[in-house]
PDB file of N, H, CA, C and O in Angstrom:
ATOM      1  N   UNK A   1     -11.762   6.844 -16.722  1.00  0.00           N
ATOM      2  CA  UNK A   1     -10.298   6.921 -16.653  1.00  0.00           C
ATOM      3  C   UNK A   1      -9.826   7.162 -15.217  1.00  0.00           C
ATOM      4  O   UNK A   1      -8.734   6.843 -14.747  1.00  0.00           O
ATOM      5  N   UNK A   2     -10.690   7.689 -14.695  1.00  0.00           N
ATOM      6  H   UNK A   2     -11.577   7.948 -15.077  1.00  0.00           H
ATOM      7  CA  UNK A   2     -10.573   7.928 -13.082  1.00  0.00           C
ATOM      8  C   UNK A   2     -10.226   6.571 -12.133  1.00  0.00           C
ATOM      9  O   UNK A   2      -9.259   6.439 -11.383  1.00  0.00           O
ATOM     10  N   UNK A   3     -11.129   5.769 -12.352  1.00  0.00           N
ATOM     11  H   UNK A   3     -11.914   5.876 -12.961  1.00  0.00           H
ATOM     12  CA  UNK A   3     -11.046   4.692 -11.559  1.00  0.00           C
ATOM     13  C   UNK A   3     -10.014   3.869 -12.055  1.00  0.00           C
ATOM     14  O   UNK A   3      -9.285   3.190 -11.331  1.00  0.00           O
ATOM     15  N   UNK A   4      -9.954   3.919 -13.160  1.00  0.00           N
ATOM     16  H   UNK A   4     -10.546   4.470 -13.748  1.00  0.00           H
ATOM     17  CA  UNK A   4      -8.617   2.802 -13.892  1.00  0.00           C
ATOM     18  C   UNK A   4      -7.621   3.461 -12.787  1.00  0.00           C
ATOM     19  O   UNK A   4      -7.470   2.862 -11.722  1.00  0.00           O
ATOM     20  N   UNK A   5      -6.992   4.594 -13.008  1.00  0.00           N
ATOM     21  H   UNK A   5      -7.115   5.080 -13.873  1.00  0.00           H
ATOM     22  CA  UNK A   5      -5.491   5.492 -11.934  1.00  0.00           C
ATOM     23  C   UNK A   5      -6.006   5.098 -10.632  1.00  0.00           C
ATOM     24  O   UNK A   5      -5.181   4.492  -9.948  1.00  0.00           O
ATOM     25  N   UNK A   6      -7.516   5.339  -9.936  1.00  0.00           N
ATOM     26  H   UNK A   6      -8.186   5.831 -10.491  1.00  0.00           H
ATOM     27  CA  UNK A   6      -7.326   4.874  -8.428  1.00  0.00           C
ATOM     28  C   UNK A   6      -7.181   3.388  -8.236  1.00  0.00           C
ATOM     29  O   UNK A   6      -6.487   2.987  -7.302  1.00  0.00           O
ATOM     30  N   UNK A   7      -7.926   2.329  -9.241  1.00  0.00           N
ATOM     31  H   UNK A   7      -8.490   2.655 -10.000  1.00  0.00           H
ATOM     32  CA  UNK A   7      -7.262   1.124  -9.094  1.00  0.00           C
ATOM     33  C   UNK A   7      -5.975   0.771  -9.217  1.00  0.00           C
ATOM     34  O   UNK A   7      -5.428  -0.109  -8.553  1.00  0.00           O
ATOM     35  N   UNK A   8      -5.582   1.288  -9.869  1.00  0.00           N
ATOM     36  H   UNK A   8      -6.026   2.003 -10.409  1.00  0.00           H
ATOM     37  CA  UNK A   8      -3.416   1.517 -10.139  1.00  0.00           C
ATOM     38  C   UNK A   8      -3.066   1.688  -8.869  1.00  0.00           C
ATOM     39  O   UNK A   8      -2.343   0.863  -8.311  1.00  0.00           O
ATOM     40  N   UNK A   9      -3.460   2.616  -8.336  1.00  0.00           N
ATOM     41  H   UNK A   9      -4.047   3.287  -8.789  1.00  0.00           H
ATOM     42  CA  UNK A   9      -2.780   3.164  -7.180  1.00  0.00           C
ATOM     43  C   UNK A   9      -2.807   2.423  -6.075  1.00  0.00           C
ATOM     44  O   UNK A   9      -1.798   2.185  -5.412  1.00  0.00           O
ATOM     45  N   UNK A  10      -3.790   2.069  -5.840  1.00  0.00           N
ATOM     46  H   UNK A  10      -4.610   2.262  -6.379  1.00  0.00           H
ATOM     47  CA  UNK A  10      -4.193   1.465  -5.056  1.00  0.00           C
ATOM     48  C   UNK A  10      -3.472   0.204  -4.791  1.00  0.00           C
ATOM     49  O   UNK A  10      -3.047  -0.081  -3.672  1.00  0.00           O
ATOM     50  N   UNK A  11      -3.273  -0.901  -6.319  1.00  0.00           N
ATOM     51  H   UNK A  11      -3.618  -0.669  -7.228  1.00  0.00           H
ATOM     52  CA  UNK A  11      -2.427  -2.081  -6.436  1.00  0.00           C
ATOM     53  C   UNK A  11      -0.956  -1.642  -6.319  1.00  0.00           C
ATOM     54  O   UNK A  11      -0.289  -2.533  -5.793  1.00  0.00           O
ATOM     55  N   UNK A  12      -0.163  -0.432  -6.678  1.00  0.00           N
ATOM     56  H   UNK A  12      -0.705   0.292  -7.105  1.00  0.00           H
ATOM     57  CA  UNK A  12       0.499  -0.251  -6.210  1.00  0.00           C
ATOM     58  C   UNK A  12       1.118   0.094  -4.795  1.00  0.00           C
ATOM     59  O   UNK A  12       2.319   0.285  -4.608  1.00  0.00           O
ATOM     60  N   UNK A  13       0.047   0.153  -3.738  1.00  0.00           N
ATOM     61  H   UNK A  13      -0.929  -0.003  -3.890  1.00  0.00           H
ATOM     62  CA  UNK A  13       0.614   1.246  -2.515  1.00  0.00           C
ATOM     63  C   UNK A  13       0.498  -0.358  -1.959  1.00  0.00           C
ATOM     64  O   UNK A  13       1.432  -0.755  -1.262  1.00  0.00           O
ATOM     65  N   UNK A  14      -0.685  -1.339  -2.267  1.00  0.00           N
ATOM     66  H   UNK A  14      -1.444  -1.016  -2.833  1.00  0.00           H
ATOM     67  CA  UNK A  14      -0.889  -2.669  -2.048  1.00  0.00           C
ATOM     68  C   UNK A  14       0.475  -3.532  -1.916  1.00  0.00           C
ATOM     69  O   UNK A  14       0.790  -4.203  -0.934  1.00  0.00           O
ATOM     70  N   UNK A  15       1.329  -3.349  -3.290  1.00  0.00           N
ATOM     71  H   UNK A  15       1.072  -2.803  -4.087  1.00  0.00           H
ATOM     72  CA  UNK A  15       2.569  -3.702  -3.476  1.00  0.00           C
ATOM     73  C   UNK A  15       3.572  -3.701  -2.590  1.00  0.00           C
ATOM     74  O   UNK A  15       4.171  -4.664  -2.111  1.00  0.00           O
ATOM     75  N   UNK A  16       3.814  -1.784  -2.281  1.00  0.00           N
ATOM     76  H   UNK A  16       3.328  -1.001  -2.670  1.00  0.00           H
ATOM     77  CA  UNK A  16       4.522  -1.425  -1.847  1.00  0.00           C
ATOM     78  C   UNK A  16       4.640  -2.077  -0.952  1.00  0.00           C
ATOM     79  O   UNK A  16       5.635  -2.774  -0.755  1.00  0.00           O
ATOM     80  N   UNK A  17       3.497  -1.996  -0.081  1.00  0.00           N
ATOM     81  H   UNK A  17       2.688  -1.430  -0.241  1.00  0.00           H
ATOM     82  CA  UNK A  17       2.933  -2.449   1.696  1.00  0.00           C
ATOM     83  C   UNK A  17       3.541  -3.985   1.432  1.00  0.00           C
ATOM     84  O   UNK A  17       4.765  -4.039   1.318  1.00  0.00           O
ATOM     85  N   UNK A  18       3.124  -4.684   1.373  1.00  0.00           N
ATOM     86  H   UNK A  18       2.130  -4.640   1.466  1.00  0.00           H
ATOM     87  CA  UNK A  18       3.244  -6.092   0.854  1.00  0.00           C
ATOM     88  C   UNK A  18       5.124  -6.741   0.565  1.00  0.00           C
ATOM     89  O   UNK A  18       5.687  -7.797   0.856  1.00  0.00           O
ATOM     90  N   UNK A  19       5.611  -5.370  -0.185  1.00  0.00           N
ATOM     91  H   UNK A  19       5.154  -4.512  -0.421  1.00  0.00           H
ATOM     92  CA  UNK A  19       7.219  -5.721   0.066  1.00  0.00           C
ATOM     93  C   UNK A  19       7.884  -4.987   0.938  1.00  0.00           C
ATOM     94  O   UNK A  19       9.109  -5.001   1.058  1.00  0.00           O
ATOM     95  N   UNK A  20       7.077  -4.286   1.611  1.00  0.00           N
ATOM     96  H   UNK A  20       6.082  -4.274   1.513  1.00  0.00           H
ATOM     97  CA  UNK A  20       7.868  -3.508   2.710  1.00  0.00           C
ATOM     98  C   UNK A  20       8.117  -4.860   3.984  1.00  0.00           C
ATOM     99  O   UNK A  20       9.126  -5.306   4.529  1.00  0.00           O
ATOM    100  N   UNK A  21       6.637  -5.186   4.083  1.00  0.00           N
ATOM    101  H   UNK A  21       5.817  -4.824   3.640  1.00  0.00           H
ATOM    102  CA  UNK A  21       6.615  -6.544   5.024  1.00  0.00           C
ATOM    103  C   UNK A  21       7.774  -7.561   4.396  1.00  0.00           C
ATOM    104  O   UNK A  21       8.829  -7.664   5.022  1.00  0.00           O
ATOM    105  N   UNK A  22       7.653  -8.045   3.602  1.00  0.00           N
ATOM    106  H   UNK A  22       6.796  -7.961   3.094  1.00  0.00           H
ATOM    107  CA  UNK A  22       8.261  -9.283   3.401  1.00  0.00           C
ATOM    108  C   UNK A  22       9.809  -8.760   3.256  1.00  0.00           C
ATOM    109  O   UNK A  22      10.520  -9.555   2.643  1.00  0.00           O
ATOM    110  N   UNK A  23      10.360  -7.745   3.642  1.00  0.00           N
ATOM    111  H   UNK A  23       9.781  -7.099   4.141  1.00  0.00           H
ATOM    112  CA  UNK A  23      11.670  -7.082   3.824  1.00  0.00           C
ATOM    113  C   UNK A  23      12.014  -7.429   5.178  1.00  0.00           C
ATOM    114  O   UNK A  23      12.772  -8.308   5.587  1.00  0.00           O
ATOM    115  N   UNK A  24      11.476  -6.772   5.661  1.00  0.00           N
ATOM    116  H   UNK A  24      10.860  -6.058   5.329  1.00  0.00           H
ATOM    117  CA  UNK A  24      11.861  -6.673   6.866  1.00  0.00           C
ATOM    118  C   UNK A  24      11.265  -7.997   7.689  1.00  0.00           C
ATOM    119  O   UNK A  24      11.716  -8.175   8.820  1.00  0.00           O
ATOM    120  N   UNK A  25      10.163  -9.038   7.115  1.00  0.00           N
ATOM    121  H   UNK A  25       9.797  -8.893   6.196  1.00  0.00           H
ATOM    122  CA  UNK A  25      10.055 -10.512   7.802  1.00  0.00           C
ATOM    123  C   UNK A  25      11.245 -11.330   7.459  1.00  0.00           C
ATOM    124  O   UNK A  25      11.635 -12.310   8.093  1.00  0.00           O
ATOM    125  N   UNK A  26      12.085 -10.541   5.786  1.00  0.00           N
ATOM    126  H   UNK A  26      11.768  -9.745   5.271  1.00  0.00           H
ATOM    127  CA  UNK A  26      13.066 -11.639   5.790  1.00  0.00           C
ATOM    128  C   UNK A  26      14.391 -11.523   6.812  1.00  0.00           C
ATOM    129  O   UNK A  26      15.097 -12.389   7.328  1.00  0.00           O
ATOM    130  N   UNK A  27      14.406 -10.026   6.871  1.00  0.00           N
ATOM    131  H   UNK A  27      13.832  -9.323   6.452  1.00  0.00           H
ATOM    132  CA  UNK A  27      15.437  -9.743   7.814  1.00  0.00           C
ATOM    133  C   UNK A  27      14.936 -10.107   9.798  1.00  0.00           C
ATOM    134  O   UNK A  27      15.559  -9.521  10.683  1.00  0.00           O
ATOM    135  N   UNK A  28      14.078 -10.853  10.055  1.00  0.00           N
ATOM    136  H   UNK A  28      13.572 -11.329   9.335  1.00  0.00           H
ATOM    137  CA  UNK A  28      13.678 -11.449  10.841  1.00  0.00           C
ATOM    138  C   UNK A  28      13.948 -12.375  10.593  1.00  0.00           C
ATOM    139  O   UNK A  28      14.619 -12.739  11.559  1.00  0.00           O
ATOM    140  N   UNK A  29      13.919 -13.170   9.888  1.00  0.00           N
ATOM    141  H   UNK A  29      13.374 -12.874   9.104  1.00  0.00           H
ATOM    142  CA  UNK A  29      14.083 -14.576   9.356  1.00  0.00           C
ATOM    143  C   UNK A  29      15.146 -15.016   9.640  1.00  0.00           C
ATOM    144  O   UNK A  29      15.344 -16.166  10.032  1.00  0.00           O
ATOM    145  N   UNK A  30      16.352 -13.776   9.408  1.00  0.00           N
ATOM    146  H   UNK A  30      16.192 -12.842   9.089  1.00  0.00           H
ATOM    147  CA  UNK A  30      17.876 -14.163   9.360  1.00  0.00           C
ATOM    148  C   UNK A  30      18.264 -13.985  11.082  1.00  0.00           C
ATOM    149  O   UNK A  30      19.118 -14.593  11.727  1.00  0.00           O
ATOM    150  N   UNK A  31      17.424 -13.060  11.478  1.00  0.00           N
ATOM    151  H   UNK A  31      16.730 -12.567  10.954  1.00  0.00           H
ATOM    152  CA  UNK A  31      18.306 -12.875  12.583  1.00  0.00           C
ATOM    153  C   UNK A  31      17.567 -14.544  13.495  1.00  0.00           C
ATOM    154  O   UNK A  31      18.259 -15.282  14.197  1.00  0.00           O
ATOM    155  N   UNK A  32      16.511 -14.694  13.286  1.00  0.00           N
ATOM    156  H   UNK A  32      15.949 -14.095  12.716  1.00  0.00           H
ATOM    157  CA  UNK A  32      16.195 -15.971  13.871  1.00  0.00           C
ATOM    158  C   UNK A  32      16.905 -17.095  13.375  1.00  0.00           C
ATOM    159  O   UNK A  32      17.232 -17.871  14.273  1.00  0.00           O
ATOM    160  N   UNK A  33      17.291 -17.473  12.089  1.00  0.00           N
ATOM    161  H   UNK A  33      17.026 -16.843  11.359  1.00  0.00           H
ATOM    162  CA  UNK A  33      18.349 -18.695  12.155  1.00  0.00           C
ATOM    163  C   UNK A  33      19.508 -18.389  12.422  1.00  0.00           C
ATOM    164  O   UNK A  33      20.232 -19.385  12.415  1.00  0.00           O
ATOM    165  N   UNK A  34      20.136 -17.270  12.706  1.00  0.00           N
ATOM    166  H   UNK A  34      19.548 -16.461  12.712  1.00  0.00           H
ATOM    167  CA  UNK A  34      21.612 -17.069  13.567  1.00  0.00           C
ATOM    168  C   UNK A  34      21.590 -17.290  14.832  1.00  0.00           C
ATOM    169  O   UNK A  34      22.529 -17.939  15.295  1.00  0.00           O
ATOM    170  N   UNK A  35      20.642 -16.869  15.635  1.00  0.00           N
ATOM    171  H   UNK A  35      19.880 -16.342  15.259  1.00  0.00           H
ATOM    172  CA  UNK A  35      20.215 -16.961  16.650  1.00  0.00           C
ATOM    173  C   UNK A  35      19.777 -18.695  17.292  1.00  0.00           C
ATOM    174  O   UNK A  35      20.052 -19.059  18.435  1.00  0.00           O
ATOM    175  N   UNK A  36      19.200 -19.398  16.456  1.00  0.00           N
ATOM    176  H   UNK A  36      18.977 -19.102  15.527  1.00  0.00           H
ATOM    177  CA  UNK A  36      19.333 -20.785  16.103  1.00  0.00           C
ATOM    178  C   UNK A  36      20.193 -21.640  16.441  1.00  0.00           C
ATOM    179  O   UNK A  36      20.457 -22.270  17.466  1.00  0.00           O
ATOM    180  N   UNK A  37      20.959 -21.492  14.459  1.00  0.00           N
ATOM    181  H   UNK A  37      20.745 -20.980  13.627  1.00  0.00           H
ATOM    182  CA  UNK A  37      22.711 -21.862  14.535  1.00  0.00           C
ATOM    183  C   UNK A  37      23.451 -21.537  16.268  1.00  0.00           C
ATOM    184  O   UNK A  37      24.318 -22.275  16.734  1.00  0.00           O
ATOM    185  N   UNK A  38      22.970 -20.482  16.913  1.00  0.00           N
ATOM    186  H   UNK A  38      22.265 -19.882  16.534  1.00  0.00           H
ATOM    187  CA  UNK A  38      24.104 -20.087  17.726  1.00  0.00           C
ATOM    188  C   UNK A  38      23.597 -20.895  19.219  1.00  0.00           C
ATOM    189  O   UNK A  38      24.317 -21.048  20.205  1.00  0.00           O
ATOM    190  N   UNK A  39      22.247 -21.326  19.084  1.00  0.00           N
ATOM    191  H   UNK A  39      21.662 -21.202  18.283  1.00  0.00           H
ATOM    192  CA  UNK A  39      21.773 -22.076  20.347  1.00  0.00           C
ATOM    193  C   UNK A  39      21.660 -23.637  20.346  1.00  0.00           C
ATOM    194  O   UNK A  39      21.359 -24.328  21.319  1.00  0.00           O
ATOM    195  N   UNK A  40      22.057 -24.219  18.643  1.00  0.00           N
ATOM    196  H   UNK A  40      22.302 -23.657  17.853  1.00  0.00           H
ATOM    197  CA  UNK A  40      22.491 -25.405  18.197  1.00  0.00           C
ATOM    198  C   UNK A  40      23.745 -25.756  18.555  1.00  0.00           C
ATOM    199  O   UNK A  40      23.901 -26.905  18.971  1.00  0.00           O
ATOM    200  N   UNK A  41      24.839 -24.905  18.479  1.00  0.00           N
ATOM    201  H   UNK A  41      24.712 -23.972  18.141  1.00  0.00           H
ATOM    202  CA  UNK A  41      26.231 -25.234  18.444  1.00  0.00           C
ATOM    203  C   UNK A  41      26.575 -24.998  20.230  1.00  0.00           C
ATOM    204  O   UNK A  41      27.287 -25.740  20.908  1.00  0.00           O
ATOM    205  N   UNK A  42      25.815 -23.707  20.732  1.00  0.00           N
ATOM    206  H   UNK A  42      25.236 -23.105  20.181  1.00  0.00           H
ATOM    207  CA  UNK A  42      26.009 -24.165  22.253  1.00  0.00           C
ATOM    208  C   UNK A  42      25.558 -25.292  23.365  1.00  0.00           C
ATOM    209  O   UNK A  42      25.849 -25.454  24.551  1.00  0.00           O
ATOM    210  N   UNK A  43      24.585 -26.105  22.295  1.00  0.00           N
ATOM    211  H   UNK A  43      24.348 -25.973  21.332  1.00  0.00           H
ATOM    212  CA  UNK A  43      24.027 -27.128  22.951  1.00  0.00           C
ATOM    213  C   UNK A  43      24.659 -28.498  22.791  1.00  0.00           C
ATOM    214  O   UNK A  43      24.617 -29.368  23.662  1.00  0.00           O
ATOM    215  N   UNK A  44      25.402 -28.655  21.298  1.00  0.00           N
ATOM    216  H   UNK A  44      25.436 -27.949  20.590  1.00  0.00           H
ATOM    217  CA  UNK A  44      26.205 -28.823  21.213  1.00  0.00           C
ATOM    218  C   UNK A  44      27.907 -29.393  21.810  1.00  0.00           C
ATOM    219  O   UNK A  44      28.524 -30.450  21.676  1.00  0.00           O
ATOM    220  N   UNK A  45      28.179 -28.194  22.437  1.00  0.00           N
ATOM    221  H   UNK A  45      27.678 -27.336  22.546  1.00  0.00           H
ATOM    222  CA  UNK A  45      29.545 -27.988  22.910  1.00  0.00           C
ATOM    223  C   UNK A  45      29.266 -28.164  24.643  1.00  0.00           C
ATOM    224  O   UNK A  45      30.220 -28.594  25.292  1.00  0.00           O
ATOM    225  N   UNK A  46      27.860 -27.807  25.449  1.00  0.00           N
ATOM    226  H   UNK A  46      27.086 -27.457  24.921  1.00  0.00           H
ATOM    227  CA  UNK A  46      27.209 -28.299  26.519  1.00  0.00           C
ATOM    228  C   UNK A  46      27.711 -29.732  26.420  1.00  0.00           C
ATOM    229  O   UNK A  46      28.827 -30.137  26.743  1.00  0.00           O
ATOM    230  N   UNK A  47      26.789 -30.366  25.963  1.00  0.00           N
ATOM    231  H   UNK A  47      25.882 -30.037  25.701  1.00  0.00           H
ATOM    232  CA  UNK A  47      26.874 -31.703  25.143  1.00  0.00           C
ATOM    233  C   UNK A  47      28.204 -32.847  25.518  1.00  0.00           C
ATOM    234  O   UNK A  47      28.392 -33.839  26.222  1.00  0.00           O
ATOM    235  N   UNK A  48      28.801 -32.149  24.736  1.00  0.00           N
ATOM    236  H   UNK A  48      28.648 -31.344  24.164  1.00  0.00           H
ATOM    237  CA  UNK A  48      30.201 -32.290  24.570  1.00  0.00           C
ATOM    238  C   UNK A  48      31.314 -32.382  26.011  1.00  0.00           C
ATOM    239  O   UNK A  48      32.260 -33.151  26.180  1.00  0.00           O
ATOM    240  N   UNK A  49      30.828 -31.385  26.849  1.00  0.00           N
ATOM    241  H   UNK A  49      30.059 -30.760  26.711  1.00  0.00           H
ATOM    242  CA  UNK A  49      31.525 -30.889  27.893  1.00  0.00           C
ATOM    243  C   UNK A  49      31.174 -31.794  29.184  1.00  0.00           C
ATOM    244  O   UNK A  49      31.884 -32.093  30.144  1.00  0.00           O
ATOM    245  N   UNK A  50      29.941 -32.100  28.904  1.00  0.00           N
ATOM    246  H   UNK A  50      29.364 -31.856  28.125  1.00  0.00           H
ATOM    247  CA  UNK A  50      28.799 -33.348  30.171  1.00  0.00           C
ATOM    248  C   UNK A  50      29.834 -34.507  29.725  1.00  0.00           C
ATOM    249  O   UNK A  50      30.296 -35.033  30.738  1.00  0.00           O
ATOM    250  N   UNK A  51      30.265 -34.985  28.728  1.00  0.00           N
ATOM    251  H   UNK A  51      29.890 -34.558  27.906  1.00  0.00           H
ATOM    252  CA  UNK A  51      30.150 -36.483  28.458  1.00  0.00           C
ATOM    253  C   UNK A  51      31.498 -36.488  28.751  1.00  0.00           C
ATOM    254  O   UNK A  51      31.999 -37.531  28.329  1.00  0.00           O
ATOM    255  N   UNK A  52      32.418 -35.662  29.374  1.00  0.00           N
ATOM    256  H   UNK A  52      32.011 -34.815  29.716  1.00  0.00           H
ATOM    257  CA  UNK A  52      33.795 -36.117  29.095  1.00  0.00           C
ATOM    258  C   UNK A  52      33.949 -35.748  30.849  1.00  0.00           C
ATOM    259  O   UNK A  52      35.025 -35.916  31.424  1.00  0.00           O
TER     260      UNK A  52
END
């Protein structure tokens, strides 16, 4: 019965770890396609500003 609870535990702290990362990679995620969007639309409006 011992090992059954340390294998539990274990898949749980596994879990935890596992969505702690993918939290905070998604909130990386976002700040990299804003950051994106915001070097798309200035290249963009560059773009824009050469041709006229």
């Amino acid at each position: 019965m011992r090992s059954i609870l340390y294998i539990i535990a274990v898949i749980l702290i596994i879990g935890w770890a596992i969505g702690t990362f993918a939290y905070a990679a998604g909130g990386l995620i976002h700040i990299l396609l804003v950051i994106a969007v915001i070097a798309l639309v200035l290249g963009l409006f560059r773009r824009d500003t050469n041709v006229i």
